[in-house]
N, C-alpha and C positions, 0 to 999 in steps of 0.2 A: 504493500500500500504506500502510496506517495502520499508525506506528511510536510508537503512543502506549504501549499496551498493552505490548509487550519493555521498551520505556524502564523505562515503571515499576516491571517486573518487575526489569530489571536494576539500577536505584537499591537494591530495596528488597535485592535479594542481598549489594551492597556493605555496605549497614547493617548488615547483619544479621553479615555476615563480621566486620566491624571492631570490634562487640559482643561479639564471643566473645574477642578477644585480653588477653591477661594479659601481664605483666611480670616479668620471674625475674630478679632483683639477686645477684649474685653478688661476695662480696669474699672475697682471698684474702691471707693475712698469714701474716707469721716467726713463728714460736713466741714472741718475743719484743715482737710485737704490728707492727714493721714492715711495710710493706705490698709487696704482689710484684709489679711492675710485670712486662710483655711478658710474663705466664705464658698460654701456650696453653688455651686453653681451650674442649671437644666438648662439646656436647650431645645424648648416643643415645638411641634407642629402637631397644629390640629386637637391641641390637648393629648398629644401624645410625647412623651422622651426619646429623644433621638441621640442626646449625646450627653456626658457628663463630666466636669470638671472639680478642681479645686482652686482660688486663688496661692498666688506662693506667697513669697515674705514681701513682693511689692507689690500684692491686690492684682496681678494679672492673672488672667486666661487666656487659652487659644482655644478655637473650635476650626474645623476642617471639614468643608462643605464640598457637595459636591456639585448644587447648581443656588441660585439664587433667590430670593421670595423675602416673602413677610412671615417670621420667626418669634415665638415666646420666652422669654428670660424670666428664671423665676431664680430668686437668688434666697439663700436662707445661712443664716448665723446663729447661733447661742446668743451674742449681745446686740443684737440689732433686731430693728424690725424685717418682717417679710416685704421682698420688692415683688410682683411681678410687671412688666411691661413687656408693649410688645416693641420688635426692631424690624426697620425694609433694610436689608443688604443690597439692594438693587441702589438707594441712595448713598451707604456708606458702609465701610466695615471696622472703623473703628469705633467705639461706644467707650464713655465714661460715664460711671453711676454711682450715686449719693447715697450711702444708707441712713439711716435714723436709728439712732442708739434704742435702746430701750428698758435698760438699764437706770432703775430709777431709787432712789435712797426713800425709804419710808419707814415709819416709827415699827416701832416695837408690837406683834401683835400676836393672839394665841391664836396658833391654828387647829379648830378642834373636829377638824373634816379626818377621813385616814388618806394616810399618802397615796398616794398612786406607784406602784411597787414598777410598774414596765407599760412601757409605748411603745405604739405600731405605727411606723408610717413607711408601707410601700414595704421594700423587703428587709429592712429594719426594724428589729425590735431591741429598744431602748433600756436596759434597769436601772432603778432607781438605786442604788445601792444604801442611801441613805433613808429606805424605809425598812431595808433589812438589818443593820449593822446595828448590833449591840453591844460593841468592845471586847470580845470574846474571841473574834476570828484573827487568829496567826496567816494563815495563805490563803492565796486566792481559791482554792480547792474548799474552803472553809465556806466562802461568800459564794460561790457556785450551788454549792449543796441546798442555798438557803432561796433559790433562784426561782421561780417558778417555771413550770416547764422543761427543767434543766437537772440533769442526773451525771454523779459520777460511778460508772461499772466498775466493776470487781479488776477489770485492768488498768482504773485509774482513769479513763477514757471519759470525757465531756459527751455528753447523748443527748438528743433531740427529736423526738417524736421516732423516738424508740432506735436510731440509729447515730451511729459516732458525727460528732462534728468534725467538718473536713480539720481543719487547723485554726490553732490558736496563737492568736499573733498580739504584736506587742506594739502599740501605738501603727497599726496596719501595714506592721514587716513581720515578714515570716520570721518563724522561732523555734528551733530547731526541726522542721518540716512538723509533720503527723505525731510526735512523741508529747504530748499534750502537757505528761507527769511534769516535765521539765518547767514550763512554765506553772502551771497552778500549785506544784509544791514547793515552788524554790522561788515567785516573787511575793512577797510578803503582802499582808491584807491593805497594810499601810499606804504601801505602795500605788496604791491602784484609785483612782476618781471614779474610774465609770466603766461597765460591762455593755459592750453592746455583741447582738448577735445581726450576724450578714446571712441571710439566706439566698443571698444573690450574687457572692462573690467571684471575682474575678481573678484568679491565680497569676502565678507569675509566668507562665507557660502558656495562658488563655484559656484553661478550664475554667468549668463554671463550677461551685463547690461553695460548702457551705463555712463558715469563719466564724471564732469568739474572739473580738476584740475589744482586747484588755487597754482602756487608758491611762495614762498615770499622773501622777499627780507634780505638778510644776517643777517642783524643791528636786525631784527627782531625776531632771532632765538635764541635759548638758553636763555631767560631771559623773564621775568615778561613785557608784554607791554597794550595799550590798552587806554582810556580815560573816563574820567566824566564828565558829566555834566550837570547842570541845568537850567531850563530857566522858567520864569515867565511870566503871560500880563494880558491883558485886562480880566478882566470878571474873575481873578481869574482862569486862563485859565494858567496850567503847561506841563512840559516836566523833567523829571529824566533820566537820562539814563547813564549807564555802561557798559563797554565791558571791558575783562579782556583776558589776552590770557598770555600762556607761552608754545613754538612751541619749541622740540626740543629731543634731545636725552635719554631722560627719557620719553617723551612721548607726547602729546598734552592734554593741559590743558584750558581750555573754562570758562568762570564764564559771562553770559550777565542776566543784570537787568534792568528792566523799569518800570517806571508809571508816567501815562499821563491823561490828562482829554480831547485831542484834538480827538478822536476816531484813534487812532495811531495803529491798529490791529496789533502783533508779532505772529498769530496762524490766519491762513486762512480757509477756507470750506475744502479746498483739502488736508493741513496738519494733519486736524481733522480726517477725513479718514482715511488717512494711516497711520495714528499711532495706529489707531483702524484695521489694518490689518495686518495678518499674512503670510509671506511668505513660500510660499513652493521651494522646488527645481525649479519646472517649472515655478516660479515666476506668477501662479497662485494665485489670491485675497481670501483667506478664511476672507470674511471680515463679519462683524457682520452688523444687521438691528437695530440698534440700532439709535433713531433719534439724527438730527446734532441741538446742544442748540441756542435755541432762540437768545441766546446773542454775538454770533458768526457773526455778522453783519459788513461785511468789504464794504458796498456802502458810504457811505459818509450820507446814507439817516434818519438820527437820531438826537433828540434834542441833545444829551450829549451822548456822552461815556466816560466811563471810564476804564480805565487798568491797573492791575497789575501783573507782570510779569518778571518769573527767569526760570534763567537753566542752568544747570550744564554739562558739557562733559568732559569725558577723554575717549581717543585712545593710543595705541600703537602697534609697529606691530616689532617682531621677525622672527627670521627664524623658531622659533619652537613652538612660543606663540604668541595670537594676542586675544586682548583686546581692543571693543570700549561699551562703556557705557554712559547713558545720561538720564538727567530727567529733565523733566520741567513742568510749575505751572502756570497757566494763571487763573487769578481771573478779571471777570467784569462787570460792571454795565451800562445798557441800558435803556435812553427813548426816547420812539420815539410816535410823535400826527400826525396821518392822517385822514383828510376827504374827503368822498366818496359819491358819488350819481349812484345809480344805476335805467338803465330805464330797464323793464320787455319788454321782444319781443310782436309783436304782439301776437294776441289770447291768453296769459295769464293776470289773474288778474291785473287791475292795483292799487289794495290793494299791490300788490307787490311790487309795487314801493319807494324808501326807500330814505333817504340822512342820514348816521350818522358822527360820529365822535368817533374814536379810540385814545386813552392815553397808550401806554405798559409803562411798570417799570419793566425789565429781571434784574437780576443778576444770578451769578451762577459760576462754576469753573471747568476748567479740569485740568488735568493732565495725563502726560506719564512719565512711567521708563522701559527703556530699555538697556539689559545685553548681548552683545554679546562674544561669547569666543570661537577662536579656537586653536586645540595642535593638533601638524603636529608630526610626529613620525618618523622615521629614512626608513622606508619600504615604504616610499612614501604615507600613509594614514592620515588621521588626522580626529578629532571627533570634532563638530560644536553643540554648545549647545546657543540657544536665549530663554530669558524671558523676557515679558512685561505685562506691569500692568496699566491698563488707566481707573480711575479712573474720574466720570462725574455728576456734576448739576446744573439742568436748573431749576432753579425758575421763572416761568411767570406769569406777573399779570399785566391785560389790564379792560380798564371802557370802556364799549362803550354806547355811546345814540343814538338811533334811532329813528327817525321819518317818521312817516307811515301813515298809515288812525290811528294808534294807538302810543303815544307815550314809548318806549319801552327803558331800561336800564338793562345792564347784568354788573356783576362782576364778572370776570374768572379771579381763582388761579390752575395755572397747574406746580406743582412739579415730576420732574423728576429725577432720580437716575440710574446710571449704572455701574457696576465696572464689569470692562473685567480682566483677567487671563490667559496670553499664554504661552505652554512651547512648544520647538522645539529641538529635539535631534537628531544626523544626524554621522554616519560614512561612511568615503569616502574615497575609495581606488582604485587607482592607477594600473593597471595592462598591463603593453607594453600600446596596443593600446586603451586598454579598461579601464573605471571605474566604478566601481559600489558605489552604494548609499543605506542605510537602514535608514529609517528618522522615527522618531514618534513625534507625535504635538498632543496638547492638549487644548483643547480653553474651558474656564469659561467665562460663564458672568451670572449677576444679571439684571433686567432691573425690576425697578418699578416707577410705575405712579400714581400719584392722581389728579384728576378734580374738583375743587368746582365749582358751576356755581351757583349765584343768579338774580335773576330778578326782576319785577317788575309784570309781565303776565307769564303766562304758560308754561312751556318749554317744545320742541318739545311733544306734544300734551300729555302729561300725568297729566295732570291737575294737576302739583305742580309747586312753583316756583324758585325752586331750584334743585340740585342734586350735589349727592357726590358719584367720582367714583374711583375705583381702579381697576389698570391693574398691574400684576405682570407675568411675563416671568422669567427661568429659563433654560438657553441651556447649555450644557455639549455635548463636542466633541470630540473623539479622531478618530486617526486615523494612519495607516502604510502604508509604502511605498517604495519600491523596485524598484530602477531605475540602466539600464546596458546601457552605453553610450560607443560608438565605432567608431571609427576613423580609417578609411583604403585607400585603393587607387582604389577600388571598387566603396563605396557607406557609405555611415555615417549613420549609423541608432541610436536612442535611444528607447527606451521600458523600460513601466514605467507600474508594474503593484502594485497596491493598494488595502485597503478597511478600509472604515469609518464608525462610529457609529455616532450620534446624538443623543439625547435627549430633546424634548423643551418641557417645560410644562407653562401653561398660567392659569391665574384664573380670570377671570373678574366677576365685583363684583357691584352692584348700592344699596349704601347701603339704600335709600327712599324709592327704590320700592321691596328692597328685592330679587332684581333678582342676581341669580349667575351663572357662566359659567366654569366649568374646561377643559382645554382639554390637551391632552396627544398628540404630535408627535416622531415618534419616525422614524431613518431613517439611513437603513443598505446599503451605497455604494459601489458598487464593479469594481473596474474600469482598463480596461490593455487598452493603448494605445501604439501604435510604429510608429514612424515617422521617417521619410529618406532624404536623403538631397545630391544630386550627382552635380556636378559642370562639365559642357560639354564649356571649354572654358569660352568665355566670356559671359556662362550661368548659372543661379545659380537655379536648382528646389528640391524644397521641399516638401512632402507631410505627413500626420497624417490623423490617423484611428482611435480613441479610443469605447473602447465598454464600456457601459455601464448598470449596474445592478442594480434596485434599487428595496429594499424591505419596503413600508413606510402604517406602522398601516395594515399589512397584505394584502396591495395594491403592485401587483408583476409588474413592468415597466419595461421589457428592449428598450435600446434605443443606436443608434450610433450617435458621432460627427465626422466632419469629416474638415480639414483644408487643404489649397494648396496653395502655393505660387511659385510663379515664376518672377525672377529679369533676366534683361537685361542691363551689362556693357559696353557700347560702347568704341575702344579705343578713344580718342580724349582730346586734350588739358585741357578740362576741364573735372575736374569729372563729368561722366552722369553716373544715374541709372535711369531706367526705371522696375517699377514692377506689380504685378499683385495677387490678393488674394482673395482668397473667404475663408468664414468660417460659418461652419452651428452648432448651440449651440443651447441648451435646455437651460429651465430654471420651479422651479419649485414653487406656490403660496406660498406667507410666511405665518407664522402663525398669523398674523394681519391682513389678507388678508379670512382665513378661520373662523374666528370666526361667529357666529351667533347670539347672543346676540349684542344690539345697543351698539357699541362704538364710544362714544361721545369723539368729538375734540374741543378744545379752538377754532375753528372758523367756532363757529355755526352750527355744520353740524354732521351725523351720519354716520356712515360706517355698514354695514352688509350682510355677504354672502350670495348669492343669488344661485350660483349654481357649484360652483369651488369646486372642491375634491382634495385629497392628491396627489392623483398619476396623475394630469392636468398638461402635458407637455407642454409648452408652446415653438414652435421652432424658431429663427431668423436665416436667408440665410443672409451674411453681403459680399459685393462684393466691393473690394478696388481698385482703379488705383492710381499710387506714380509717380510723375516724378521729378528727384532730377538731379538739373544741377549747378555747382557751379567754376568759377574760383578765388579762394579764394586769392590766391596771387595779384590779382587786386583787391579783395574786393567783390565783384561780385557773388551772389547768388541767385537762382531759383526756387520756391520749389511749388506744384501744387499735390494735391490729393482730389478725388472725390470719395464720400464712399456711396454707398446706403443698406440701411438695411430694411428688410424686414418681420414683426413679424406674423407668423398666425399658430393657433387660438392667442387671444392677451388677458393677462387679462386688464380690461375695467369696467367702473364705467355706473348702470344707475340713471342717476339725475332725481329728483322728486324735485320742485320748493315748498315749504311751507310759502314764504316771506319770512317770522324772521329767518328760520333756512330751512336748506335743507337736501335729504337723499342722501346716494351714495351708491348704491348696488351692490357690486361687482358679476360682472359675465362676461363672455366670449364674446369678438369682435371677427368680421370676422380677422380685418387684420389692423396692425400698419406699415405705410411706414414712412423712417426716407432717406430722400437727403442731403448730405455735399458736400458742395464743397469749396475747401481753396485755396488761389494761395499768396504767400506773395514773396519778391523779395527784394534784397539788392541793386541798383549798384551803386555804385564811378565814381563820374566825378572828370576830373583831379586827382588833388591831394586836391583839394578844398571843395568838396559840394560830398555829402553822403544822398540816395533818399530810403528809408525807404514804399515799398507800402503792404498793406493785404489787400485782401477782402476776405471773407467769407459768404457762401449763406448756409440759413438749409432751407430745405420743409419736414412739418412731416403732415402726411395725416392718421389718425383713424378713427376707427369706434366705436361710442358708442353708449350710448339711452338717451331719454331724455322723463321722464312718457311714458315707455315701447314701443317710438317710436325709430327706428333704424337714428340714424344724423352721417355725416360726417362732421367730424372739422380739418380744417389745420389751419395750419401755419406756414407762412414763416416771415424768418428774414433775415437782408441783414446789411452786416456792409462794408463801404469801408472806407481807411484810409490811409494818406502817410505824411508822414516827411521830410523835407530837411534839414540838418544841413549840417554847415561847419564846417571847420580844417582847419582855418588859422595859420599856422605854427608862432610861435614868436608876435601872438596878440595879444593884450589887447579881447576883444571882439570876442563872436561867436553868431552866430543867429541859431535858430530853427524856421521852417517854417510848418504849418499842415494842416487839416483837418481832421476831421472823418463824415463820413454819415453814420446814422441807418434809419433804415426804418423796421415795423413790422406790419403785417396783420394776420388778424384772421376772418377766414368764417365759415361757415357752412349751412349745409343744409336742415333741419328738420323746422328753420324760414326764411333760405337765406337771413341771414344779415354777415356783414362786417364793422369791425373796422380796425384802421390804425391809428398808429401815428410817425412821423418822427423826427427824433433827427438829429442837423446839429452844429458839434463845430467847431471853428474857433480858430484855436492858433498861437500863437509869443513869442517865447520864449527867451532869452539874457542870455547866460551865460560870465562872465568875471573872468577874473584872470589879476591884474594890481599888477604889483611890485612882485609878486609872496607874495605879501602878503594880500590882498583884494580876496576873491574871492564871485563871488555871481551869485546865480541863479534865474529868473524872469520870470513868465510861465504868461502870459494873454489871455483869454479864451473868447469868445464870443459861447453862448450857448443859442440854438434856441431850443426849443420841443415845438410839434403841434401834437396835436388830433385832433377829429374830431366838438371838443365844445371849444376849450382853444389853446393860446399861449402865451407862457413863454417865455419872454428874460431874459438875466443875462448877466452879464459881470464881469467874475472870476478874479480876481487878487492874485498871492501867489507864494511865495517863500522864498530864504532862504541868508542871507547875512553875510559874517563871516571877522575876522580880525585876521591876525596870523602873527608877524613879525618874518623873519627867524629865527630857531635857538630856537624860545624861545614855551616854553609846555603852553600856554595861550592863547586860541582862544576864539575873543569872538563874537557871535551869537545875530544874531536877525530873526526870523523865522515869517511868514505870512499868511494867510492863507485866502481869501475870504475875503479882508477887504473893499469890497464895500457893503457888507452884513453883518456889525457886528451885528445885531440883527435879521435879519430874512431873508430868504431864502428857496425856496420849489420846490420838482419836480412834476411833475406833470405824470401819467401814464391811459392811456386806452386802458381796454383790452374787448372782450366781452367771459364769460364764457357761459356753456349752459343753464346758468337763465337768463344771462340780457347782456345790456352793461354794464360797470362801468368804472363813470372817478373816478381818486382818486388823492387827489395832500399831497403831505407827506414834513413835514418838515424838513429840512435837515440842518445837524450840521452850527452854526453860527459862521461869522468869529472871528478871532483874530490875535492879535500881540502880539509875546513873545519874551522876549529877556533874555539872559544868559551871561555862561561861561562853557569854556570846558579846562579841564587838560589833553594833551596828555604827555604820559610816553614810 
């Protein structure tokens, strides 16, 4: 095909676009002739937003048009009043405009209305932090909690209508990307003016994604701030920690360090993740199968941990350059002793019957550095260039003794290594209605394994009592993409069409028995999707169609995904949405998953395919219901979604029961069902008491085998939980009131048995602030779990008490933790897998008391 003729076509349409643009100069000054830095600033047509600015530190803006008319300016500030007027560009393109302060000095008065706690305007919502703030909160994590609408997860992660916020950023710069923990527990409550949430944010890459941004308070900007300190106790039991920050006109500067021995985790399960994934434009996951390190253990459920821990950030952001960058270093050390009794189902041996005891000692280390850059150009385009380097190892080494009709002892050393390598290149440009997108990405990783196993008897039946094994993986990924994104008063479509290579090669290796395995994948994607998006009123529908190509080791797949959403905005007082989604997605077996030589796992057990090929698509139908109802200026929030997913054919394990060790042979189930349902709720009584309720229910229902009989296994979980606090205005003292109920069952049906055990905590918690220099926080915990052989009481005690006289940078700390268990403490857990029941009760980190000092600056 001759591609001379579109070329030139399409040269000459650029010219001709980039011809028509004009420039509208916009200054905005005091009546007094000063000029009006950060003043917001729309530009509508027709009662519609077409562009958006800020003034800088001389009250200017620029807007970049692509033809000429009569245009609306709506300009809005904190100290001024609202302008709008309209302007003809046809007569001029410079404009200067007058605000009016509004800012007015007035006597002394009681206000005895209640505050307005958060404001909506547009995709902004505003809080008021100063009708939650009762002198009590140390970090921003503390002021979040207290948020309507607004949840922090068990990973520490900021939530919003039941899903993570994209990022939390610091005066509207990125902050160490998606690692949330970093900023809500390391900038102090003090620190902070005002919370706003973006649900319309704009990345630094040109994704749309959702943001918490954190403002800060004056005293804080332009200079070196932040604090130290250390703390000592019992058992030889530390706390180190630094935060260092300089927020300002040269740029945002970060420096936080820690090391602790109290298991104080600064890197969680879900940070570990995403910093090992690569973002595309569609904010699609190119994430890596690379496993999460042993020593990444944030339950509480461990003899000792240990942590060390740095990280570096700078951001800044221009009109025509933007710069965030960030690295960080997590080094740690894990032991953890649990023991287990396992009963075998009827009709299997009860030589299978076992009780051992487990010893781990993980150490290992990760790291991430990550480069983002982008340069905006005068024609409205600009080029987006990300690199990261995550860098991972897990050294694990567990003793376990078992006893059986045979007394049995393994020593497992499992060394792991991975180093990931991403680049991301992207130019994006601007045209009237439309933009397009050329992106290329590149993913490296290394992934190497070794297993030693010794024993004392046989290992999984090769008559030696040992082995030594290595797994080496090597993927190399590139990949191009072509995205035209269009904005009209028809219908919004985007189309996105791509194609990627792959590479994975694996070598498994035993070196006793001399067995070896190569295998080669290799994997040519070819993918055009187009999605459309029309607004009929107070209705919002969506729809995508992608097709898909895949060429994998000479195995030809085509296959369609397909997605639909539909939202319902009712008008009425409060925000309501109401929406609706389905989504049907492929997936295809990894290459751990295909291998056919026995690969052996540190917990006793083999893995080996059984009947899954390269080109085994695997499909899930995912069907969402969201109802989002919130009056936010009362405080008042509603949020309810119910997600069922439905996987068939489903890759599936068949277990073969050996006692000492077991097989898992992967091969194909009928069908994987997955039931969520979440409802969580904020509401505000009076101005007093703030009632915090979640529950969440999962039912997951599979099909597997169990010695090549077909068994179905569910299970459900069930967690309810609610909170009472107060906000006694001018008190010494506030109270926190709780509960949580868990409850978890597990059946199945090939021995039609059933386990169950129910967790029930009770809390009181006291937070005070006296003299605004005492403040102190007190959580006590009565903690029930009941299986179906065991129950465990405990009664938790921990918190944190500090003394700071105004005025002065010397604060000093006594921290607590579980001090009615300084020497021993244990959880206890049962589950039944498809060999047995097993109760297991694990030892869990022992309390202490440490006390310090802290220098704030």
């Amino acid at each position: 095909m001759n591609l001379k003729f579109p070329i030139i076509i399409f040269l000459l349409f650029f010219s001709y676009s980039f011809s028509q643009n004009i420039n509208i100069n916009i200054e905005i000054k005091e009546a007094n002739g000063n000029p009006v830095p950060e003043a917001n600033v729309q530009l509508l047509k027709n009662e519609k937003t077409i562009d958006f600015q800020k003034t800088n530190d001389k009250g200017v803006c620029n807007f970049r048009l692509s033809e000429k008319g009569i245009f609306s300016l709506k300009i809005t500030s904190l100290l001024y009043k609202t302008k709008i007027l309209e302007i003809n560009t046809n007569e001029k393109t410079d404009f200067e405009i007058v605000l009016e302060s509004q800012v007015k000095i007035i006597p002394t008065v009681e206000i005895k209305a209640r505050p307005k706690i958060a404001s909506a305007k547009e995709d902004t919502i505003a809080f008021n932090l100063k009708a939650v703030r009762d002198g009590t909160e140390r970090t921003t994590e503390d002021l979040i909690k207290k948020l309507p609408g607004l949840n922090i997860n068990e990973n520490g992660k900021v939530t919003y209508k039941g899903k993570s916020v994209g990022q939390v950023l610091i005066e509207g710069n990125d902050f160490f990307g998606k690692n949330h923990k970093m900023a809500t527990q390391n900038i102090s409550a003090n620190m902070v003016e005002s919370i706003d949430l973006w649900q319309n944010y704009t990345t630094i890459n040109g994704n749309r994604s959702t943001a918490l941004n954190l403002k800060l308070k004056e005293e804080y900007k332009g200079k070196i701030t932040g604090n130290i300190e250390g703390n000592y106790g019992t058992k030889n039991s530390y706390l180190g920690h630094a935060n260092l920050f300089r927020i300002g006109k040269l740029g945002n500067l970060a420096l936080i360090a820690d090391a602790n021995n109290i298991a104080k985790d600064p890197i969680s399960f879900m940070d570990f993740y995403e910093m090992n994934t690569q973002e595309d434009i569609d904010n699609a996951d190119n994430n890596s199968n690379i496993d999460i390190p042993t020593f990444l253990n944030n339950d509480g459920k461990v003899k000792s941990k240990d942590n060390q821990f740095g990280a570096l950030q700078y951001s800044k952001s221009k009109k025509n350059f933007s710069i965030t960058a960030f690295s960080i270093f997590n080094n740690a050390q894990l032991n953890k002793f649990s023991a287990s009794k396992r009963t075998v189902f009827e009709g299997q041996s009860k030589d299978f019957n076992f009780y051992e005891q487990r010893a781990e000692n993980n150490k290992g280390f990760l790291g991430t550095t990550q480069i983002k850059l982008k340069k905006s150009f005068a024609d409205e385009s600009f080029l987006y260039y990300n690199f990261g380097y995550n860098p991972t190892q897990d050294n694990f080494n567990q003793n376990i003794d078992r006893y059986s009709t045979d007394d049995n002892f393994y020593i497992i050393k499992n060394n792991v290594k991975n180093n990931g390598i991403s680049n991301f290149l992207s130019w994006n440009k601007q045209l009237n209605n439309s933009k397009i997108i050329f992106a290329f990405s590149k993913i490296n990783e290394d992934y190497s394994g070794n297993l030693n196993i010794l024993s004392n008897n046989d290992l999984f039946l090769t008559y030696k009592n040992s082995l030594f094994q290595k797994y080496d993986v090597s993927s190399n990924r590139y990949g191009l993409d072509f995205y035209l994104k269009n904005k009209n008063k028809l219908v919004n479509f985007n189309f996105h069409s791509g194609f990627s290579y792959k590479n994975e090669k694996s070598e498994l290796t035993e070196l006793l028995s001399q067995t070896n395995e190569n295998r080669t994948l290799k994997t040519y994607h070819y993918i055009n999707d187009l999605n459309v998006y029309r607004q009929f009123g107070k209705f919002d529908l969506s729809a995508s169609l992608s097709s898909h190509f895949l060429n994998i080791n000479e195995y030809k797949k085509p296959y369609f995904e397909k997605r639909l959403k539909f939202q319902y905005s009712p008008a009425s007082k409060a925000s309501t949405e109401i929406s609706l989604e389905y989504n049907s997605i492929y997936k295809l077996p990894t290459l751990k998953l295909l291998q056919y030589n026995l690969l052996y796992t540190k917990d006793l057990y083999f893995n080996q395919n059984m009947d899954l090929t390269p080109d085994l698509l695997s499909n899930t139908d995912s069907y969402k219901l969201t109802f989002h109802r919130a009056y936010l200026e009362k405080g008042s929030s509603m949020f309810l979604m119910l997600m069922y997913d439905k996987t068939k054919p489903s890759f599936t394990t068949n277990t073969i029961n050996y006692g000492t060790f077991s097989a898992m042979e992967n091969t194909i189930g009928r069908f994987n069902d997955r039931l969520i349902f979440l409802f969580a709720s904020d509401r505000r009584f009076s101005k007093y008491y703030a009632l915090k309720t979640k529950f969440t229910s999962a039912l997951t229902k599979n099909v597997n085998f169990i010695s090549n009989n077909e068994n179905i296994s569910t299970v459900q979980n069930f967690e309810l939980s609610q909170k009472l606090s107060t906000n006694f205005k001018n008190e010494p003292l506030q109270f926190d009131l709780g509960y949580t109920f868990t409850k978890s069952i597990f059946e199945q049906s090939f021995y039609n048995t059933t386990s169950k055990q129910d967790n029930i905590k009770l809390s009181f918690g006291i937070r005070a602030n006296i003299k605004k220099e005492w403040i102190g926080n007190i959580l006590g915990e009565y903690l029930i779990q009941k299986t179906g052989e065991n129950t465990l009481r405990n009664f938790l005690i921990g918190g944190q008490v500090s003394y700071r006289k105004e005025k002065s940078n010397f604060e000093y700390n006594l921290q607590f933790n579980n001090i009615l268990n300084l020497n021993s403490f244990q959880y206890i857990n049962s589950y039944t897998s498809q060999l047995g029941i097993d109760e297991s009760s694990t030892a869990a980190l022992q309390g202490y008391i440490i006390g310090g000092l802290k220098y704030n600056f």
